[in-house]
N, C-alpha and C positions, 0 to 999 in steps of 0.2 A: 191498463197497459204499463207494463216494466219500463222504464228508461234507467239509464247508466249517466253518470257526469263526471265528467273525470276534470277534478278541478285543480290550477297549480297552488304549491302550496304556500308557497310565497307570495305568489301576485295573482288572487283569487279573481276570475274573471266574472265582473258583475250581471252581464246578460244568464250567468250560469249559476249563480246566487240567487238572484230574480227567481226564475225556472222553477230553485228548490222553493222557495218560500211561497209560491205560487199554488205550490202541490201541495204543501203543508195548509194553508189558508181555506184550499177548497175540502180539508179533510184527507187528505195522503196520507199514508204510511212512509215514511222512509228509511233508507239505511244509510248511517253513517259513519263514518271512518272517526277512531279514539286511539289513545296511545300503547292499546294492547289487542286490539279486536275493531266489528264494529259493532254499534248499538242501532237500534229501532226507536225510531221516532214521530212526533207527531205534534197535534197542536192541544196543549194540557185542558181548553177549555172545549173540547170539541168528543163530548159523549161517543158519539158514533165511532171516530176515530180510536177512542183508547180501549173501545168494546173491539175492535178489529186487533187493537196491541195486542188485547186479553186472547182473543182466540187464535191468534199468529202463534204467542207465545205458550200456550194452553195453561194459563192462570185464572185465578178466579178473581174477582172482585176486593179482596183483600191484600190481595198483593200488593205493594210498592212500589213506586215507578221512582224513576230518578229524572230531579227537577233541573232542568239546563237554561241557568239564566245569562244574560248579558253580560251582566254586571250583580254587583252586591244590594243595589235598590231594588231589582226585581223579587230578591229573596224578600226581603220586608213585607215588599207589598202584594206577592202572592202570599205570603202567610195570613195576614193581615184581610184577603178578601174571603179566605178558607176558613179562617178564627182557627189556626193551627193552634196546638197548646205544645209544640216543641218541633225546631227545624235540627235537625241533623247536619251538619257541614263536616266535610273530609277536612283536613290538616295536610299541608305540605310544607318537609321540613326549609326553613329556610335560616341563612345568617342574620345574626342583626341587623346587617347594614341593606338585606334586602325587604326584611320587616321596614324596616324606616323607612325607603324608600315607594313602598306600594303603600305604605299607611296600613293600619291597624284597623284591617277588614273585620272583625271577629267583635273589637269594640263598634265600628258601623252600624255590623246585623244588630247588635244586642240594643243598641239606643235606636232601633226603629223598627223593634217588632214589640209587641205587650205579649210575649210567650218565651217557652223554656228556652235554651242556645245549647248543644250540645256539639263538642268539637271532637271529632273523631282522629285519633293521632295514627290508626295502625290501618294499612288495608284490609279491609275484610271483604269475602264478598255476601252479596244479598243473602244466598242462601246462610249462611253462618251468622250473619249478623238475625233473620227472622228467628231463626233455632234458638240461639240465644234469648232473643224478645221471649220468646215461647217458654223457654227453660225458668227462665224466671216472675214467670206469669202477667209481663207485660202487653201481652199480645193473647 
């Protein structure tokens, strides 16, 4: 059964937070609101559910998902429980004085994962970026 949640954007109401992560936990699908669209989501460890991504989405098993963490420890440490041999991170431009200020996420990943760090500076989307993989026989 569909449910809708219409949540503020500023003062995010916790019993409707709850709700989502609840659907997500027992294996849900959901959709969520990003800065251009929304995306499909789900719980990264939970087979059943990301076999329902695949056939929502009609991909196969090689496909790519994109990994939405907390914070910069989650990326280490799901690389880390997967034995990634390279995580992929977007890049958003910022000033120095906003680099200083959040710290130097990029050195973080890199001293706590044992695998590649590759820092994406340009938007691409998935499909352009697999072509590419493919184009030059990384994929």
């Amino acid at each position: 059964m569909a449910q809708y949640f219409s949540v503020h954007p500023d003062n995010p109401q916790p019993r409707l937070i709850r709700q989502a992560v609840d659907i997500i936990r027992d294996g849900g699908v959901i959709a969520y609101p990003t800065d251009s669209c929304y995306a499909l989501g789900c719980h990264i460890g939970d087979k059943g559910a990301m076999e329902r991504l695949r056939r929502i989405r009609d991909v196969d098993e090689r496909h790519h998902f994109t990994l939405v963490c907390r914070d910069l420890s989650e990326i280490g440490q799901f690389a880390k429980e997967i034995g990634a041999d390279l995580i992929v991170v977007g890049h958003k431009p910022q000033s120095l004085m906003q680099r200083w200020w959040s710290g130097a996420s990029g050195g973080y990943i890199s001293e706590h994962v044992g695998c590649s760090l590759l820092v994406g500076r340009k938007t691409i989307s998935d499909e352009a970026f697999s072509a590419e993989l493919e184009r030059s026989g990384h994929l």
